[in-house]
HTML snippet that shows the backbone in 3Dmol.js (N, CA, C, O; Angstrom):
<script src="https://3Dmol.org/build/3Dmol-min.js"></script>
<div id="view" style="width:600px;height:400px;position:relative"></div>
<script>
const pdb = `
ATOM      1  N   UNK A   1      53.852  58.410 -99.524  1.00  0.00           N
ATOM      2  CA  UNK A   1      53.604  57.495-100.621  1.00  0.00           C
ATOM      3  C   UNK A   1      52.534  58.096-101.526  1.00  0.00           C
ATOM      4  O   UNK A   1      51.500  58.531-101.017  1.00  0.00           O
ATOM      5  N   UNK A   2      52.739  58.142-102.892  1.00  0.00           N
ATOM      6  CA  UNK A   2      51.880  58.580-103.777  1.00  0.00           C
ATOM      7  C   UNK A   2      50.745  57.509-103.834  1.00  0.00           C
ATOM      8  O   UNK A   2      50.920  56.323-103.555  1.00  0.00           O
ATOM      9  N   UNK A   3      49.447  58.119-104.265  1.00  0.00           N
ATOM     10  CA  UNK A   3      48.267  57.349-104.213  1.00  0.00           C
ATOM     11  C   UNK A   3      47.690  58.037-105.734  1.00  0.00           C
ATOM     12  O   UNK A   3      47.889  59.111-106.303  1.00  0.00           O
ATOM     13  N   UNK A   4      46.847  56.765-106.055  1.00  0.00           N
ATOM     14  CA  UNK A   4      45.858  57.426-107.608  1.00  0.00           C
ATOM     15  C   UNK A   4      44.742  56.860-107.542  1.00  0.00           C
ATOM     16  O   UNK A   4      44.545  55.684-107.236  1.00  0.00           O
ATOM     17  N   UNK A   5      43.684  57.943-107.924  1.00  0.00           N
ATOM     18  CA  UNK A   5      42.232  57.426-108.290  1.00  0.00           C
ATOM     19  C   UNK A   5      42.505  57.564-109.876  1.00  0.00           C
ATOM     20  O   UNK A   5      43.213  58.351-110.504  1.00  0.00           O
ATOM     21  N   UNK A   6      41.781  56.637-110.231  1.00  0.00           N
ATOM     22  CA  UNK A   6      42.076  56.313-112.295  1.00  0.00           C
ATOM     23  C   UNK A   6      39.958  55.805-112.249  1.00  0.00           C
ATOM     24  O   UNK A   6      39.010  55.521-111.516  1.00  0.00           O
ATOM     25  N   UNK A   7      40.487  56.064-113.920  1.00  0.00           N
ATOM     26  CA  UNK A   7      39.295  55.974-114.369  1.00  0.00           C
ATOM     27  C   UNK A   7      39.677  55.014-115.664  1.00  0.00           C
ATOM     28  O   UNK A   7      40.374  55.534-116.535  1.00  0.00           O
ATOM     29  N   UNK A   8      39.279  53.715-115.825  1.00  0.00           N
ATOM     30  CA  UNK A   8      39.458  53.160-117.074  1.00  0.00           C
ATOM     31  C   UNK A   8      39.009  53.143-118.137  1.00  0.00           C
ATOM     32  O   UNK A   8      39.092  51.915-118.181  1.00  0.00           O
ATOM     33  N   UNK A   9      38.517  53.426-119.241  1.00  0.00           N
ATOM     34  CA  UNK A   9      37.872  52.893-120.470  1.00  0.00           C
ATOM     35  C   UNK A   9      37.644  52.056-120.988  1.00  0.00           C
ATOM     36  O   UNK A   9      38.391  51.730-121.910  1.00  0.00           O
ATOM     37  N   UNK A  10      36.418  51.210-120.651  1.00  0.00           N
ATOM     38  CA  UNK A  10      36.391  49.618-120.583  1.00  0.00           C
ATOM     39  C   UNK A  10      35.868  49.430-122.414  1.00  0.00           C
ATOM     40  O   UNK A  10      35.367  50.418-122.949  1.00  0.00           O
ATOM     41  N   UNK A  11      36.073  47.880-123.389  1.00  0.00           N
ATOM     42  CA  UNK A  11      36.014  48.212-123.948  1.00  0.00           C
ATOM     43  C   UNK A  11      34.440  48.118-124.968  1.00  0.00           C
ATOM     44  O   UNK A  11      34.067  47.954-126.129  1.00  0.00           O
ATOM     45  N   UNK A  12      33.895  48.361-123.531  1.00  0.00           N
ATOM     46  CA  UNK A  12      32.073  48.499-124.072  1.00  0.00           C
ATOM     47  C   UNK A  12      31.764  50.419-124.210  1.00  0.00           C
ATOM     48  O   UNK A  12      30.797  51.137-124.465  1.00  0.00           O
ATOM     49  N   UNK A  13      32.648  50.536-124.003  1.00  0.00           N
ATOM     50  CA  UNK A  13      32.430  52.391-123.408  1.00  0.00           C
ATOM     51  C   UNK A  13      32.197  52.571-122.317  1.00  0.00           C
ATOM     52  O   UNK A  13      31.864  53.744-122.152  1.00  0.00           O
ATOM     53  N   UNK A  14      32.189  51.787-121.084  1.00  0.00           N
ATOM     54  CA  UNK A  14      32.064  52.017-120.245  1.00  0.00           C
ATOM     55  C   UNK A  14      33.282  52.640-118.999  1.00  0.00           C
ATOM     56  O   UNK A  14      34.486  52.704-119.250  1.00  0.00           O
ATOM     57  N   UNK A  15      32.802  52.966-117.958  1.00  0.00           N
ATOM     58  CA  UNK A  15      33.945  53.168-117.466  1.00  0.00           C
ATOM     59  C   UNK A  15      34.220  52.593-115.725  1.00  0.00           C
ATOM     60  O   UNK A  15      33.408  52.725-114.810  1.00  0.00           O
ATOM     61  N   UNK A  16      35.376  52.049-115.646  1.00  0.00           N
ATOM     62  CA  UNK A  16      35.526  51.626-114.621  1.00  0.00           C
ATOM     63  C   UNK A  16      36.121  52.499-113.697  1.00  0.00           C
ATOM     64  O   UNK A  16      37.131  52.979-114.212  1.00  0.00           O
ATOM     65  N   UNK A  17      35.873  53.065-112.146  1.00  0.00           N
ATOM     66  CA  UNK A  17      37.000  53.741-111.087  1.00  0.00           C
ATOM     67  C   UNK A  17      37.796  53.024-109.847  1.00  0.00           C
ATOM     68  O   UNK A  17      37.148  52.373-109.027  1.00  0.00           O
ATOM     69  N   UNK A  18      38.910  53.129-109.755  1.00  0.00           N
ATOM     70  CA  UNK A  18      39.631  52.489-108.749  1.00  0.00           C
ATOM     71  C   UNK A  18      40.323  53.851-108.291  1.00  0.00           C
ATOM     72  O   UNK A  18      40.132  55.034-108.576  1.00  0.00           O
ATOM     73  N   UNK A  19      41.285  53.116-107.387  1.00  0.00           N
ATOM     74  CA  UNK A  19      42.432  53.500-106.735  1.00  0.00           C
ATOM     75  C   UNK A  19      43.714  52.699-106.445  1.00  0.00           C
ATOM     76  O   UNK A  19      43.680  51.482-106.267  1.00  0.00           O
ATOM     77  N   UNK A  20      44.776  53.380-106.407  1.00  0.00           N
ATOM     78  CA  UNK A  20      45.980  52.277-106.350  1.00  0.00           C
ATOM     79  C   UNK A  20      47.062  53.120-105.521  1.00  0.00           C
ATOM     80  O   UNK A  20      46.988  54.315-105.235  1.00  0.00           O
ATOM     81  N   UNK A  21      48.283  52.043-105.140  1.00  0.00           N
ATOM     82  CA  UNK A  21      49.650  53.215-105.044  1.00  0.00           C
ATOM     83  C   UNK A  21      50.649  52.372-106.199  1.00  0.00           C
ATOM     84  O   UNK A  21      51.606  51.818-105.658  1.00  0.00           O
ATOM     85  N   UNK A  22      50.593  52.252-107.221  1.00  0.00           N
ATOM     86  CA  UNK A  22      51.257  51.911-108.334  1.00  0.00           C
ATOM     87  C   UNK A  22      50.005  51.726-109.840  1.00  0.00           C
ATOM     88  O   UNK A  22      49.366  50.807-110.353  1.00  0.00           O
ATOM     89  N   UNK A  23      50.183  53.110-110.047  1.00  0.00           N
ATOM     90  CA  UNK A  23      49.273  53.124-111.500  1.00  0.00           C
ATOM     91  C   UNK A  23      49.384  52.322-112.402  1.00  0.00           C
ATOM     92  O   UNK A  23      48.372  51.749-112.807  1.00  0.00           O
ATOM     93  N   UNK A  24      50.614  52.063-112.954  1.00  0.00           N
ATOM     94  CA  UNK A  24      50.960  51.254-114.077  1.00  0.00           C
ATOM     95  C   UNK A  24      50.685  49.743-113.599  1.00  0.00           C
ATOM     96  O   UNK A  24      49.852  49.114-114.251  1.00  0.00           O
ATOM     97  N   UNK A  25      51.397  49.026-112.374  1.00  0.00           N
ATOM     98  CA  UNK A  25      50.954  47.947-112.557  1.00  0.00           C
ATOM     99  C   UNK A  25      49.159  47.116-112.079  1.00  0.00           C
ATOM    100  O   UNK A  25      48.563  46.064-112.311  1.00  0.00           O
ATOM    101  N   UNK A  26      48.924  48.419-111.307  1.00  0.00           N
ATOM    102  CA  UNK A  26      47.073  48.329-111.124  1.00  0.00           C
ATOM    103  C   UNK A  26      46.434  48.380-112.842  1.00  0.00           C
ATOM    104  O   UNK A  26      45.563  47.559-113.132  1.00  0.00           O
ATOM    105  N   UNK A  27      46.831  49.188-113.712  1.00  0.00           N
ATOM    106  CA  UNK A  27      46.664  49.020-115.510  1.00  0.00           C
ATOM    107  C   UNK A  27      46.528  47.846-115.812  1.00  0.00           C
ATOM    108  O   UNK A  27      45.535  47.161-116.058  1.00  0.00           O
ATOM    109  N   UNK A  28      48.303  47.509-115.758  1.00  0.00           N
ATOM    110  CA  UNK A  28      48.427  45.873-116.287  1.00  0.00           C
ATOM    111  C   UNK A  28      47.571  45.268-115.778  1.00  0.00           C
ATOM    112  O   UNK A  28      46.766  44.678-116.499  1.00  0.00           O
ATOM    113  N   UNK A  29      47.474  45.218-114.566  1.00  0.00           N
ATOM    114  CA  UNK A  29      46.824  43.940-113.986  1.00  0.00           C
ATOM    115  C   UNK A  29      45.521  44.170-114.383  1.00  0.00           C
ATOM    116  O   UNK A  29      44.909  43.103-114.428  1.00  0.00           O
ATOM    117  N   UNK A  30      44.760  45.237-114.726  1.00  0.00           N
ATOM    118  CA  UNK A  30      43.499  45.093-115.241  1.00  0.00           C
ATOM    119  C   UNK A  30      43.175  44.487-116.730  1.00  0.00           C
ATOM    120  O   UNK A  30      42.279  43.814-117.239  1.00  0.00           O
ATOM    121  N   UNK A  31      44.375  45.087-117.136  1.00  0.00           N
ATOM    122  CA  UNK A  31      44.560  44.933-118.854  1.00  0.00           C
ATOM    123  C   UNK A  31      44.755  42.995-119.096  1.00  0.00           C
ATOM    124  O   UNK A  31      44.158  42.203-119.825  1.00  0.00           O
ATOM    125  N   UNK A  32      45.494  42.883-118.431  1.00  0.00           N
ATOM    126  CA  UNK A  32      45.266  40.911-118.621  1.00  0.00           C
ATOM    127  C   UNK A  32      44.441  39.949-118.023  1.00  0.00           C
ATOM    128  O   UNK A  32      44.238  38.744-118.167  1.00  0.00           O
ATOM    129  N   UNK A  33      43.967  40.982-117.208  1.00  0.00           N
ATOM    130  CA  UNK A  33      42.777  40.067-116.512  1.00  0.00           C
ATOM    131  C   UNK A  33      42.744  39.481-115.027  1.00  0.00           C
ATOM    132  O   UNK A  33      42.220  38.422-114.683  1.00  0.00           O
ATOM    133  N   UNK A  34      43.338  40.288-114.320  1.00  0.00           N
ATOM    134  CA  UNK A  34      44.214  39.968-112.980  1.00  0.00           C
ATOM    135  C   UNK A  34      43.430  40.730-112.500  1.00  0.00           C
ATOM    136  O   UNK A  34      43.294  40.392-111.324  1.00  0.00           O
ATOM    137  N   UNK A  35      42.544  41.963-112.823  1.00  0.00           N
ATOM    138  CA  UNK A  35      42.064  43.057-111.997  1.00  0.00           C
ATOM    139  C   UNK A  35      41.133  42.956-111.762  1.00  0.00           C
ATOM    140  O   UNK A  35      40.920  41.779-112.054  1.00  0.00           O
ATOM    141  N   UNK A  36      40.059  43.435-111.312  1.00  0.00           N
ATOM    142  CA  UNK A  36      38.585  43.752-110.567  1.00  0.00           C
ATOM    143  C   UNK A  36      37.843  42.683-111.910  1.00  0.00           C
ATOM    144  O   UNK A  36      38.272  42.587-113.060  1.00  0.00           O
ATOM    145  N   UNK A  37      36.849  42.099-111.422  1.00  0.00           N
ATOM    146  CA  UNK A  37      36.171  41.326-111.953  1.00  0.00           C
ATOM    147  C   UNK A  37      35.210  41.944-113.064  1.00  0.00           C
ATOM    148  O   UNK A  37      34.926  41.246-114.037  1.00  0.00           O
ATOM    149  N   UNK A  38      34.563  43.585-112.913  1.00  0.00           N
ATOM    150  CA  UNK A  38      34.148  44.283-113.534  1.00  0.00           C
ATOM    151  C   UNK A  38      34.918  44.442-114.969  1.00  0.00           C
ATOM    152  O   UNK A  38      34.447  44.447-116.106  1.00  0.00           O
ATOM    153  N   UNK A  39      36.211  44.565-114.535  1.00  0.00           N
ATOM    154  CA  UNK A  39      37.147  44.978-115.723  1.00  0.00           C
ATOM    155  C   UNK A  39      37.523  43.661-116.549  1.00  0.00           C
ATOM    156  O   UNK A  39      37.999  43.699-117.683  1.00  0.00           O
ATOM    157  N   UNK A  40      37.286  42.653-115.933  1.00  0.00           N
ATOM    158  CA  UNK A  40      37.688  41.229-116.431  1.00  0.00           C
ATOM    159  C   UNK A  40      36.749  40.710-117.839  1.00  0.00           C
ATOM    160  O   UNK A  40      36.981  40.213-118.941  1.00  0.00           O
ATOM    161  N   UNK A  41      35.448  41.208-116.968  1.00  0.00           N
ATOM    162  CA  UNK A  41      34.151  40.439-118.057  1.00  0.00           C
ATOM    163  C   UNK A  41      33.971  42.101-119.172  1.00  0.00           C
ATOM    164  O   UNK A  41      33.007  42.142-119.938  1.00  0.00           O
ATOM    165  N   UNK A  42      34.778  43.095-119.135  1.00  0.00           N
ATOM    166  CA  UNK A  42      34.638  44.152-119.677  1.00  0.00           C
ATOM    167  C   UNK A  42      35.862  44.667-121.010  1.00  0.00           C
ATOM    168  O   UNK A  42      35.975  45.671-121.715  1.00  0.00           O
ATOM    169  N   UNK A  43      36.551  43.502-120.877  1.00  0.00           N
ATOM    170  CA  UNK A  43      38.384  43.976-121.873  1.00  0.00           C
ATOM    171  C   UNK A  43      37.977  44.028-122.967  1.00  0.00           C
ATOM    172  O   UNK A  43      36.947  43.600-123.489  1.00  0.00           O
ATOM    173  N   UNK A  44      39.371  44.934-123.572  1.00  0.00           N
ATOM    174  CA  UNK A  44      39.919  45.371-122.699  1.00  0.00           C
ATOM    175  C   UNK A  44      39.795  46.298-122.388  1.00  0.00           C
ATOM    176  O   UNK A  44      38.659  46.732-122.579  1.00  0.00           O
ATOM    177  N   UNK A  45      40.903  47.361-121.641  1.00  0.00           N
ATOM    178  CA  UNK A  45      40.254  48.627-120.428  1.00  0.00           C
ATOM    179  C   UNK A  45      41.690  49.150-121.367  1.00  0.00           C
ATOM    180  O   UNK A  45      42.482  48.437-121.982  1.00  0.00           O
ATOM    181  N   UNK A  46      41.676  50.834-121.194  1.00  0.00           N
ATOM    182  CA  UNK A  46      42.592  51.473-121.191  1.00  0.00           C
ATOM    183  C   UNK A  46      42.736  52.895-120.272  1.00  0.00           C
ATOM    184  O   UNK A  46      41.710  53.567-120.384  1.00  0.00           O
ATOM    185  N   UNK A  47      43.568  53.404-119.552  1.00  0.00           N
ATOM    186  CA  UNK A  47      43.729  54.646-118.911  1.00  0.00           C
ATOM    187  C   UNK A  47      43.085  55.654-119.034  1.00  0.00           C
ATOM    188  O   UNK A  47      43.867  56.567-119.300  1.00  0.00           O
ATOM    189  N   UNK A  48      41.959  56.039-118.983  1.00  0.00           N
ATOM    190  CA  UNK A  48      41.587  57.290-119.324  1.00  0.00           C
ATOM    191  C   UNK A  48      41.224  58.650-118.461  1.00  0.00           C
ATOM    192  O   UNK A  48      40.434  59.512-118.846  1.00  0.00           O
ATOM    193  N   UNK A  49      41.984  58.673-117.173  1.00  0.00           N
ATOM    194  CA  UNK A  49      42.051  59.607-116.446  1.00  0.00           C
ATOM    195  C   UNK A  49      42.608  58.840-115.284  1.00  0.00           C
ATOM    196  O   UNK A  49      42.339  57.676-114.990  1.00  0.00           O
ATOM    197  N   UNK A  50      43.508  59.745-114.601  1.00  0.00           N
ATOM    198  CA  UNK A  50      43.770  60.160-113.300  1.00  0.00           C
ATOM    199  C   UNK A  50      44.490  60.940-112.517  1.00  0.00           C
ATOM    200  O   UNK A  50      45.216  61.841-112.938  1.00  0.00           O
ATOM    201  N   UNK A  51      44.340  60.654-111.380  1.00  0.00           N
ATOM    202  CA  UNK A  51      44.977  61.870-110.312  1.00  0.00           C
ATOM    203  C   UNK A  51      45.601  61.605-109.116  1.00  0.00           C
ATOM    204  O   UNK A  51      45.118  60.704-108.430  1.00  0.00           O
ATOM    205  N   UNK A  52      46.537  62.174-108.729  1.00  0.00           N
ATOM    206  CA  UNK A  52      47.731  62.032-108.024  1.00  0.00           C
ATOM    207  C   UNK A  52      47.466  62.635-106.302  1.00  0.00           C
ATOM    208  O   UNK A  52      47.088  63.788-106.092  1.00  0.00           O
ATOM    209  N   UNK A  53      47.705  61.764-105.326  1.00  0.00           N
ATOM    210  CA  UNK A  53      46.814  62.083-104.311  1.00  0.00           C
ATOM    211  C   UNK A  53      48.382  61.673-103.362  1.00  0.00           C
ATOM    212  O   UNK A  53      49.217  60.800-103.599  1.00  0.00           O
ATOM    213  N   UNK A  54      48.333  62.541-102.422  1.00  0.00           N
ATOM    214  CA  UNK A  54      49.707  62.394-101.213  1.00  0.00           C
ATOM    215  C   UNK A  54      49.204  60.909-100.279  1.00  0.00           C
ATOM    216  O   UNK A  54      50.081  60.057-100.139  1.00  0.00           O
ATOM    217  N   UNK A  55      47.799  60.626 -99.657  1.00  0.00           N
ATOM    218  CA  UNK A  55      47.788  59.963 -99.137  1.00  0.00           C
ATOM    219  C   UNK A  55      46.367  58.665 -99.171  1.00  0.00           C
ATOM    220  O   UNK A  55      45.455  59.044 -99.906  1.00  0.00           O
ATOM    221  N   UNK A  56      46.207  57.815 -98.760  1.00  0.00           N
ATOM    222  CA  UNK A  56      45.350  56.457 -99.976  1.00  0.00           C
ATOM    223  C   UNK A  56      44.245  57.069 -99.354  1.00  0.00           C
ATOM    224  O   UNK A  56      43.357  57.089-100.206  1.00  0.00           O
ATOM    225  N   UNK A  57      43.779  57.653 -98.157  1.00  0.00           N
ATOM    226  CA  UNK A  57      42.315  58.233 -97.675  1.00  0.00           C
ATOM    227  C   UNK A  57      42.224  59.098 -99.111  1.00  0.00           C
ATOM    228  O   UNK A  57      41.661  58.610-100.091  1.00  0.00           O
ATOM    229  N   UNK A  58      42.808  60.375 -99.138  1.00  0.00           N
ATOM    230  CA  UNK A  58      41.999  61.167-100.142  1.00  0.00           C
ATOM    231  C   UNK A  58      41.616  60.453-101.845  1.00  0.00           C
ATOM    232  O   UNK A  58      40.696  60.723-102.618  1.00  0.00           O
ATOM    233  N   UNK A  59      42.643  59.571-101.951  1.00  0.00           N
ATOM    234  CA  UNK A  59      42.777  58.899-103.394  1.00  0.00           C
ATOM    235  C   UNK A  59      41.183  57.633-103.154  1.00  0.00           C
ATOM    236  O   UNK A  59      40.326  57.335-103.986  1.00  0.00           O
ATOM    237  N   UNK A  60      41.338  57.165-101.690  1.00  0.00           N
ATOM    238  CA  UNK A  60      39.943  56.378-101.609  1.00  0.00           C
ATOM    239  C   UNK A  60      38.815  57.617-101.812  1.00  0.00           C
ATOM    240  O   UNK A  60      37.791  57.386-102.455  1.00  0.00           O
ATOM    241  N   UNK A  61      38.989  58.543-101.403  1.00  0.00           N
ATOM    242  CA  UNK A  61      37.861  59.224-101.286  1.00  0.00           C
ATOM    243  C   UNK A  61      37.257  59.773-102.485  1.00  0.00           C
ATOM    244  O   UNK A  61      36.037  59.936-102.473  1.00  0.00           O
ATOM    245  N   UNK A  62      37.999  60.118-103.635  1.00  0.00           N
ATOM    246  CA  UNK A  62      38.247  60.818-105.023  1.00  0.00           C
ATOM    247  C   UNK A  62      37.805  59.469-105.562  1.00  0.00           C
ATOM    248  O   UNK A  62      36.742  59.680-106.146  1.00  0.00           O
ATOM    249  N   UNK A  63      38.112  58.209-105.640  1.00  0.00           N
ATOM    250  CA  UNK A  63      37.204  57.067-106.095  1.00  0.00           C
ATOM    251  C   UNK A  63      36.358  57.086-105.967  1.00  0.00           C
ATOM    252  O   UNK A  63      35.716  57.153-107.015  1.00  0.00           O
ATOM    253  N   UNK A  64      35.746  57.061-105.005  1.00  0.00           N
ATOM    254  CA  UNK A  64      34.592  57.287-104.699  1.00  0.00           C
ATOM    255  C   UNK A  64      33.414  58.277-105.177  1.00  0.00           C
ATOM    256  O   UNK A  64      32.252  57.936-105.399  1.00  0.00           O
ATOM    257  N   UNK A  65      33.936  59.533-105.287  1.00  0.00           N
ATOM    258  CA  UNK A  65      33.553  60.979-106.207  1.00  0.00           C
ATOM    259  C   UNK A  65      33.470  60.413-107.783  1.00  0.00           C
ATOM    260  O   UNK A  65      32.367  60.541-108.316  1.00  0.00           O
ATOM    261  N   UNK A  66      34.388  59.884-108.464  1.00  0.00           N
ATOM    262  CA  UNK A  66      34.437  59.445-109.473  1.00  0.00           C
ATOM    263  C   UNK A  66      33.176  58.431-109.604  1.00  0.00           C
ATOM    264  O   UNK A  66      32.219  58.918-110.205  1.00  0.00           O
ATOM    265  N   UNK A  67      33.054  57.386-109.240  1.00  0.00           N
ATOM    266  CA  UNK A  67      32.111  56.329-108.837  1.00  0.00           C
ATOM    267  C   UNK A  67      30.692  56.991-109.270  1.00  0.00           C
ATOM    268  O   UNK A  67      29.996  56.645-110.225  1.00  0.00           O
ATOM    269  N   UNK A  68      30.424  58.067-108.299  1.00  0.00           N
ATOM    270  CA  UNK A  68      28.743  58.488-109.021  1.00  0.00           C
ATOM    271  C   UNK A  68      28.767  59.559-109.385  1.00  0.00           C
ATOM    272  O   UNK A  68      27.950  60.416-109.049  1.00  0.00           O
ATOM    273  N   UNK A  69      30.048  59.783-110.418  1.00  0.00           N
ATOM    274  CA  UNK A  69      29.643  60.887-111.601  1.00  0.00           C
ATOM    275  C   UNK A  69      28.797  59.908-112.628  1.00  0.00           C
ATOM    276  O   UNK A  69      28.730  58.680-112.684  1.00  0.00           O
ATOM    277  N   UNK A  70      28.286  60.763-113.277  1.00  0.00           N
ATOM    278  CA  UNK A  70      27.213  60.444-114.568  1.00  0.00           C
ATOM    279  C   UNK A  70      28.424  59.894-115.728  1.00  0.00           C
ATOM    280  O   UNK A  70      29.573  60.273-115.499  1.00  0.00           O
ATOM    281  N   UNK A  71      28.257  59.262-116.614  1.00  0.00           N
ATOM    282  CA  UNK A  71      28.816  58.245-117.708  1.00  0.00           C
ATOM    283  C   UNK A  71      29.077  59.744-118.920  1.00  0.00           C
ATOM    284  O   UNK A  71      29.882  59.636-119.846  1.00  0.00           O
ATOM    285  N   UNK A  72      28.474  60.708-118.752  1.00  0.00           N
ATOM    286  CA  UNK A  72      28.556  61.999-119.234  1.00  0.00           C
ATOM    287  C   UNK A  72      29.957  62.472-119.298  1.00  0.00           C
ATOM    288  O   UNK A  72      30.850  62.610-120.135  1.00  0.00           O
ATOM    289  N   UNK A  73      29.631  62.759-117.360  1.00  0.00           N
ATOM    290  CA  UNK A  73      30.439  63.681-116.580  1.00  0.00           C
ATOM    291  C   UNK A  73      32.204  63.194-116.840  1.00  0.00           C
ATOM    292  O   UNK A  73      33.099  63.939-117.236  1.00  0.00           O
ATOM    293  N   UNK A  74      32.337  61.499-116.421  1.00  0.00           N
ATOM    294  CA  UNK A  74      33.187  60.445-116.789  1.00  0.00           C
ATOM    295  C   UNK A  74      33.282  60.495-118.001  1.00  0.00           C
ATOM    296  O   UNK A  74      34.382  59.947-117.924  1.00  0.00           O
ATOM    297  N   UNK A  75      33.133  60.671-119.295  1.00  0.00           N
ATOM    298  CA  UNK A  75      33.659  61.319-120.404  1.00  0.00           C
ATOM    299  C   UNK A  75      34.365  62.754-120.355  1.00  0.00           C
ATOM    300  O   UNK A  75      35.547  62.846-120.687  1.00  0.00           O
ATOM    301  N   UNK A  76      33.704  63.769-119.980  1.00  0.00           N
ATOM    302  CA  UNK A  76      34.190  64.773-120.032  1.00  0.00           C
ATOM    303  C   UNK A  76      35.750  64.859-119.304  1.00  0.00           C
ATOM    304  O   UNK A  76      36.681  65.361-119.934  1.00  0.00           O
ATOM    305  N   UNK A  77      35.902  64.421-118.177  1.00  0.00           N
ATOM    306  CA  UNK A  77      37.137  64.140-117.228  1.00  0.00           C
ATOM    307  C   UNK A  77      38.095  63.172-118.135  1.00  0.00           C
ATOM    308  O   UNK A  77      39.312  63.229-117.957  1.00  0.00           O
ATOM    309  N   UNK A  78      37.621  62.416-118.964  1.00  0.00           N
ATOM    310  CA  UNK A  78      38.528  61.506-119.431  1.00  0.00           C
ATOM    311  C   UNK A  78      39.118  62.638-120.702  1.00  0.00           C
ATOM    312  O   UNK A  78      40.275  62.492-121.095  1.00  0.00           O
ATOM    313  N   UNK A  79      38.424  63.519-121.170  1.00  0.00           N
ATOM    314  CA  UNK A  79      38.647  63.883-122.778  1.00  0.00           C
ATOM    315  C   UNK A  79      39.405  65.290-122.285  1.00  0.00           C
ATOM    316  O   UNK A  79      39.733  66.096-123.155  1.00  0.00           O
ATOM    317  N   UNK A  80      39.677  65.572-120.887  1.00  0.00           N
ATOM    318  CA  UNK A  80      40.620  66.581-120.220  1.00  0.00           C
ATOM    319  C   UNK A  80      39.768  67.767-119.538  1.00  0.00           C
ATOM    320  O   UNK A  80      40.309  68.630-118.846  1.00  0.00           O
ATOM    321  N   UNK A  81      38.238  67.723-119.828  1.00  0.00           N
ATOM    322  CA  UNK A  81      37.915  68.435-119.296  1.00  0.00           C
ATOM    323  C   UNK A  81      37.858  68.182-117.326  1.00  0.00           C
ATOM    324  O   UNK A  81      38.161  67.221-116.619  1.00  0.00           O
ATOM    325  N   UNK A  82      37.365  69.446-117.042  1.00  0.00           N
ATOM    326  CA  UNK A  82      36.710  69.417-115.373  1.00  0.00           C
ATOM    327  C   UNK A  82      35.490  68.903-114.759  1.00  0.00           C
ATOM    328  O   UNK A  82      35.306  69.032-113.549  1.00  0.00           O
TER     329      UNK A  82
END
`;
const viewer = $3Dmol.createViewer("view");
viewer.addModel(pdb, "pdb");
viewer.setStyle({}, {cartoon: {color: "spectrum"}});
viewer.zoomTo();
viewer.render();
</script>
């Protein structure tokens, strides 16, 4: 089963990180207000990075990595860099 760590673009500039095994509807559900409470009091959010993981440990774990990059670093990853 495919797994994803995502990074959202909330619409303060901020950025939110999860994980899912269905990208698109973990989106939606953030995008109307169904999702993490962070993202709720934050809309709206849009996609701005992620990555494709074989199993939900490494995709939890890559959330996590994401989580305490710098608001910098989380730009740079969103705009395609490494």
């Amino acid at each position: 089963m495919k797994c994803y760590a995502y990074l959202l673009l909330c619409a303060d500039g901020s950025y939110y990180a999860g994980w899912t095994v269905d990208l698109a509807a973990r989106v939606a559900a953030h995008q109307s207000g169904k999702g993490a409470k962070y993202t709720r009091s934050h809309a709206p959010v849009s996609l701005a990075y992620f990555e494709e993981f074989e199993n939900r440990r490494d995709a939890m774990r890559r959330e996590y990595e994401l989580k305490k990059l710098s608001h910098k670093e989380k730009c740079r990853l969103a705009q395609g860099g490494s």
